[in-house]
N, C-alpha and C positions, 0 to 999 in steps of 0.2 A: 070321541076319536082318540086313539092315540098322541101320545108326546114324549117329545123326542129330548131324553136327560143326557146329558154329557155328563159322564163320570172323570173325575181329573184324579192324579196320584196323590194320594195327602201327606201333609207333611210329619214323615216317620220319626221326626223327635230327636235329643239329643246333637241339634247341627246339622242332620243332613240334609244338603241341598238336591239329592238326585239318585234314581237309584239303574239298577242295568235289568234289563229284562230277562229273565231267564227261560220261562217257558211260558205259555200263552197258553192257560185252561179251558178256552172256551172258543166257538169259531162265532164267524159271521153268521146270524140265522138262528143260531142257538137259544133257546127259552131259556132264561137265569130265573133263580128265586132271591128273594130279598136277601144279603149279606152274603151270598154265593160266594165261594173265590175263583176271581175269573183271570188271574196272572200272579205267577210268581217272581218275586224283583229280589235282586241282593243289593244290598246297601252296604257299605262299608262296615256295618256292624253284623248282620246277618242274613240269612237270607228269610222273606216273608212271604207269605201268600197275601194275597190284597181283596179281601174282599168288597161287592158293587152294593150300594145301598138302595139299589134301584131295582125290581124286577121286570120281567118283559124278555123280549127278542132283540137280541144286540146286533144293532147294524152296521158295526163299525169298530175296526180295531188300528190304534194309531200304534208304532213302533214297530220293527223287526223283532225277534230274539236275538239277543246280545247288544240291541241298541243303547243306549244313557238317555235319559227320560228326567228332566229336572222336575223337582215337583210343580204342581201346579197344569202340566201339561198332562193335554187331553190323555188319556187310558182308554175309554171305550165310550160312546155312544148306545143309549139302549131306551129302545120304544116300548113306554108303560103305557097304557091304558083298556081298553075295552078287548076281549079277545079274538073279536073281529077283527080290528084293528094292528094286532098284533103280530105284522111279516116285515120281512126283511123292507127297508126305504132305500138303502143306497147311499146314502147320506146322512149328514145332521141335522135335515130335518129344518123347516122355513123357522121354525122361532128361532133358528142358532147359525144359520148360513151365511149371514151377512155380519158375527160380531164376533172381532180379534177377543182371545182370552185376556187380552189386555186390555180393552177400552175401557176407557172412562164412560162412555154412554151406559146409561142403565137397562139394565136386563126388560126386555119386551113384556108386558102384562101377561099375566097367565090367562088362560082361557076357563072358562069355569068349569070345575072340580078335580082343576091341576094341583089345588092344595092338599088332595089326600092323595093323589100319584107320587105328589114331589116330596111327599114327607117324609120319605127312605123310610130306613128301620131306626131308626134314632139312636144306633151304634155307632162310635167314633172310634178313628186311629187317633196318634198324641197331633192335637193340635187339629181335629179335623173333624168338623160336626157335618151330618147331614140332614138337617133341619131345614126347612125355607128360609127361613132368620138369617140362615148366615151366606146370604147371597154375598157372589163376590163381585168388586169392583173390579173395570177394568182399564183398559189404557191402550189406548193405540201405539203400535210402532212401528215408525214408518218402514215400510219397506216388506214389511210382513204380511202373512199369507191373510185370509178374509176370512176363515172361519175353520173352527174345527176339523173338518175333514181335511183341508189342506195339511194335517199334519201326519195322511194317513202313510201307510209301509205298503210296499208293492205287494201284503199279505191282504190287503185291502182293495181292490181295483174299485170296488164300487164308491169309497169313500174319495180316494184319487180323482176319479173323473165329477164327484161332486165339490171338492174342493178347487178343478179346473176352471170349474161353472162359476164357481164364489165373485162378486164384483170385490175390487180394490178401491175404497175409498179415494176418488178424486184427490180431496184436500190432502189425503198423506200424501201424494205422490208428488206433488207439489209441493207439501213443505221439504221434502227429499231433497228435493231439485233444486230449490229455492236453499239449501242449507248447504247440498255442495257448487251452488254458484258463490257462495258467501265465503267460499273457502274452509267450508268444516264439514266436516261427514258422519252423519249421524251411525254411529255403533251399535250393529245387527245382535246384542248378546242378549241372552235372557237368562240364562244362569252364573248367578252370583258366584259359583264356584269359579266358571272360568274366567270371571274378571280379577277374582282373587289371585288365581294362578297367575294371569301374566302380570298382575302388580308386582308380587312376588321374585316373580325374574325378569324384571324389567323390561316388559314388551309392550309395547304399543299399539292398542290394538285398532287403530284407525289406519294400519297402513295394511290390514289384515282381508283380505276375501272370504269369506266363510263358504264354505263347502254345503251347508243346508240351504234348504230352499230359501228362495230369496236373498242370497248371501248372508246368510245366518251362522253367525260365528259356532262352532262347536269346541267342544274340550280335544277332540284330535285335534283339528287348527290349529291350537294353541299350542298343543304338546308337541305338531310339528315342525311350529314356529319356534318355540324355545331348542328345538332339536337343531335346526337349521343353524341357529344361532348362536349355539355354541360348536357347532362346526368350525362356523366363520371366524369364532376366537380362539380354537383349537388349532385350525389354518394360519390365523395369523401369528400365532405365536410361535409355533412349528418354522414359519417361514423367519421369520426373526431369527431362530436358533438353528438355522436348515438340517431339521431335521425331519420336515416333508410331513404329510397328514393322511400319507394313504392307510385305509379301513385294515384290518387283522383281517385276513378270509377267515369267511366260517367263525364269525364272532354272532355271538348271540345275543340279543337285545330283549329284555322280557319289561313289560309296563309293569309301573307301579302301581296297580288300581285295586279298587274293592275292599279285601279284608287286607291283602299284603301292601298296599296304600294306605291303609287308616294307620296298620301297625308302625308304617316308617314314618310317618307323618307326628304321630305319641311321641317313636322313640327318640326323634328330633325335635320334637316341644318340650320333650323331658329335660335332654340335656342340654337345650338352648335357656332354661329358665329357673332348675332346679340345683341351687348348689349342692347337688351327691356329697356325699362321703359314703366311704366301704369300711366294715370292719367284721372278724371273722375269726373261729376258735374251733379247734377240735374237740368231739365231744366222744366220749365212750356211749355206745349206744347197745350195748350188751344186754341190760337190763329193759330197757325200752323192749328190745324184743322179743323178750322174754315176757315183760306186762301184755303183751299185743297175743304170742301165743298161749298165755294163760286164759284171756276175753276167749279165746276164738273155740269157745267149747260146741261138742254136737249139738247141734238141734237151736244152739244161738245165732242170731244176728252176726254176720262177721263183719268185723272190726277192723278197717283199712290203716297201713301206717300211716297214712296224709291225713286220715280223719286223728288220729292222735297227734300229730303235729299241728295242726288245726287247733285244737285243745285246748294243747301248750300258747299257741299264740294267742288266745283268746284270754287269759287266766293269763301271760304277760302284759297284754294292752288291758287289762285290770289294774296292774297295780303300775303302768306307765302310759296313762290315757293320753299325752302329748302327743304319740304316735299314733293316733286316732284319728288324725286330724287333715287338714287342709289350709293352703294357703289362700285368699283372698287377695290378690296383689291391685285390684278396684280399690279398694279400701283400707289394704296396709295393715292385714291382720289375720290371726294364725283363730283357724275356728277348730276348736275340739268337738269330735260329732259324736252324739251320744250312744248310738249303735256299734256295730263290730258288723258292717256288710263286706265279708271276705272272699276276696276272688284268689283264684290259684288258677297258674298255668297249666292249662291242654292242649294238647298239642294234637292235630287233625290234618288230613289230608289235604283241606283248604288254606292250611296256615297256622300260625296260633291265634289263641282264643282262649282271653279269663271269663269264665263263667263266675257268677257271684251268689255265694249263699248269706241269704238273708239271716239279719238275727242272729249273726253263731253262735256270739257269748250266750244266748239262750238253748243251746241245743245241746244234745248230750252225746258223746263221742259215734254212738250208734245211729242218731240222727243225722250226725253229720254226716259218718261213713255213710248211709243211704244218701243223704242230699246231693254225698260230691259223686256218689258213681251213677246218681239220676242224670246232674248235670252233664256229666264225662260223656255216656253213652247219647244222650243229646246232641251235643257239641257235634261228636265223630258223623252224627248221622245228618248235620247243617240244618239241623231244626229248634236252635235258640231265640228265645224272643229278648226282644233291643231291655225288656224289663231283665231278663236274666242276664245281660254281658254288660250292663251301665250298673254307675253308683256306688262302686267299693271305697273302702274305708281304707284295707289295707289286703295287701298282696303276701301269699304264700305261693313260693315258686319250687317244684322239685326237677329240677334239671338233671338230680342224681341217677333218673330212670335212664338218661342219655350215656351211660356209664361215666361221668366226670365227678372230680372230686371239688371243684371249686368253680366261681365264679364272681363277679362284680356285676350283680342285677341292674339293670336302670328302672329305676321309678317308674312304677304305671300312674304318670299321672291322670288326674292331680291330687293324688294321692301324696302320704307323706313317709311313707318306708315300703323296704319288699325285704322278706326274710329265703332266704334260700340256702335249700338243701342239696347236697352233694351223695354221691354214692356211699351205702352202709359195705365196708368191705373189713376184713380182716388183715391188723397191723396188729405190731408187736407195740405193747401199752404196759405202763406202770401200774399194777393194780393192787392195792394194799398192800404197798410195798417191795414187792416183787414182780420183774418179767413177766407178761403173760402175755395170749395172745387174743385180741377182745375185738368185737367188732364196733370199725370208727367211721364217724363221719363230722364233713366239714360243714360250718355253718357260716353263712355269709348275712352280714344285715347291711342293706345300704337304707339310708335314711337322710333328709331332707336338712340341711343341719342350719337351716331357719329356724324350725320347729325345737329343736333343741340341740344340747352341746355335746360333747364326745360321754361325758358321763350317764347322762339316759339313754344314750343309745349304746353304752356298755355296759348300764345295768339290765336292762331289757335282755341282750343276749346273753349275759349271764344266766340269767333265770333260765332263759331258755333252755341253754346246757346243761344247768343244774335239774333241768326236770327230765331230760333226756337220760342224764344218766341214771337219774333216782325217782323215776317215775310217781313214787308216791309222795314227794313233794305237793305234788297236786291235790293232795288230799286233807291238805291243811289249808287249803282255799273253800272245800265244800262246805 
């Protein structure tokens, strides 16, 4: 007979607690094959297709498109076994109808020859095996719905009216009861994100009603609890100074979430933890461009200027490997990494986004130019995986494509410098002695000044400039 798997979201690595549904690959009734991908989710880092370890006919889809989905909760329901057996159920299925993804009670015995149904493909996301082995524990919480389906999307009628059905454990409801006669109220939250959040802004989340089912706190809740609440201190301060609190018509309010939430989120870890400093030199870049259209012969590989600045930074963090590096503030110590994994800003429709090339001190200018414009066209098309946008060493930024000549980068941490380029334009320059007019640009380095003190971080861009302008400097390194 068939059996009925709950597929849940796994945990995508890197921190994330949750990801937003973007489009749903697959309907109710549909036959999947093992690793299928049967929804695509954006995570703060990118967006991913989620492949089911399970094959069979899926009877059940939990979430809306555009919902937030903490990991851990249910994704899809889908009935593996005999192909008799294999139509739509309506539900989760009696081995899963009666048990919260939280309880402590243990998973019901399998029936015999669920051990080669339930063995998935034996392909994992980070952190996420589909093996019988790694059965999960669960946990009851009071107040919460009784089984899987109860956590279905009005895209689901059949899994809704099976999660209707679901019984509620007596003893929770009672210990409910029994908790707020005692005067405390047991807290509907399951994502660690959103208790973060209102620790963060100071809320309280027992005086909160959640909006999901069973009064299930969500992360809007939250965001419109903190919103509410700084109204109130907005109001009251306004009434202090009387100068009143009413709205701007036609003001606009855009959420911080996703990719434009992770980025504010960095750029406010960076400068809440990293002592920055900026420092920065004009560089003649006459010659560089000059080396760049020499490479760029017919019928060769062409040769990007970000892949030769790239180069140059690789062939600097050589001979000033401090800037390679990382703080560990657990342990109170500056780790030098022995690779050069280099990210450099892209900039996309979605946001921005550093893509990271592995290995670059190993790669050769024409490797890189292919690596950074594989990445680039990637990026633009929101098809990077969390291995390509995690783990840099050190940051190359060229803001110069935005026509500006300068800037004061903030640290991608936890990284420990960003070098940044300014627009190559035409100024009048002193060049062997006389007036000319050369094409220049401005280099900016900020750096971590933990890691080191103002002279490695002006020997560093030194070099840099010196290889900008005298490109074959570099050739006393091969």
């Amino acid at each position: 007979m068939a059996v009925v798997r709950e597929f849940t979201l796994p945990d995508l690595g890197e921190g994330l607690t949750e990801a937003v549904i973007v489009q749903w690959l697959v309907e109710v009734g549909d036959v999947v094959a093992v690793d299928q991908p049967v929804v695509e989710v954006e995570t703060a880092k990118a967006m991913v297709e989620v492949p089911c370890p399970y094959g069979g006919v899926v009877t059940a889809r939990f979430g809306a498109e555009g919902a937030e989905v903490p990991v851990g909760a249910a994704l899809v329901t889908v009935a593996v076994g005999a192909a008799d057996d294999l139509a739509p159920s309506g539900g989760a299925g009696p081995d899963t109808a009666g048990a919260e993804p939280d309880s402590l009670a243990p998973p019901a015995p399998a029936p015999a020859g669920e051990d080669a149904a339930d063995s998935g493909s034996g392909n994992v996301l980070v952190g996420y095996g589909t093996s019988a082995s790694a059965a999960r524990r669960r946990r009851v919480r009071p107040g919460t719905p009784a089984g899987p389906g109860a956590r279905a999307s009005a895209k689901s009628p059949e899994a809704t009216a099976s999660a209707a059905a679901a019984p509620v454990p007596t003893g929770t409801r009672a210990a409910a009861a029994g908790a707020e006669a005692a005067g405390t109220r047991t807290v509907a939250v399951i994502s660690p994100l959103v208790r973060r959040i209102a620790r963060e802004h100071g809320l309280d989340l027992r005086g909160l009603t959640g909006s999901g089912r069973d009064g299930l706190i969500l992360r809007t809740d939250v965001e419109s609890a903190i919103g509410a609440l700084r109204e109130r201190e907005t109001a009251a301060a306004g009434a202090a100074l009387g100068t009143g609190t009413a709205a701007v018509p036609g003001e606009e309010r855009i959420p911080l979430r996703g990719m434009r939430g992770a980025a504010a989120e960095k750029f406010s870890r960076s400068r809440r933890e990293i002592p920055d400093a900026t420092c920065w030199v004009d560089a003649d870049a006459t010659e560089l461009l000059a080396a760049r259209k020499a490479m760029n012969v017919p019928g060769a590989p062409k040769v990007s200027l970000l892949a030769l600045l790239a180069r140059i930074c690789t062939a600097a963090l050589a001979r000033y490997p401090e800037l390679n590096a990382t703080v560990d503030t657990s342990t109170q110590e500056i780790v030098r990494l022995p690779a050069v994994h280099l990210g450099f800003a892209a900039q996309t429709d979605r946001g921005l986004v550093v893509p990271v090339v592995r290995d670059a001190q190993n790669r050769t200018v024409e490797e890189l130019s292919a690596e950074m414009a594989r990445l680039t066209e990637t990026a633009r098309a929101g098809g990077l995986s969390l291995a390509e946008l995690t783990h840099g060493t050190f940051t190359l930024n060229n803001y110069g494509v935005f026509g500006v000549d300068g800037s004061t980068p903030i640290i991608n941490h936890p990284e420990a410098a960003m070098l940044g380029v300014g627009r190559i334009s035409a100024k009048p320059w002193v060049h062997e002695g006389e007036l000319a007019v050369r094409q220049v640009v401005q280099l900016s380095f900020t750096f971590d000044h933990r890691v080191c003190d103002g002279g490695t971080a002006g020997g560093f861009l030194r070099y840099v400039a010196d290889c900008v302008e005298r490109p074959a400097l570099l050739l006393r390194g091969l």
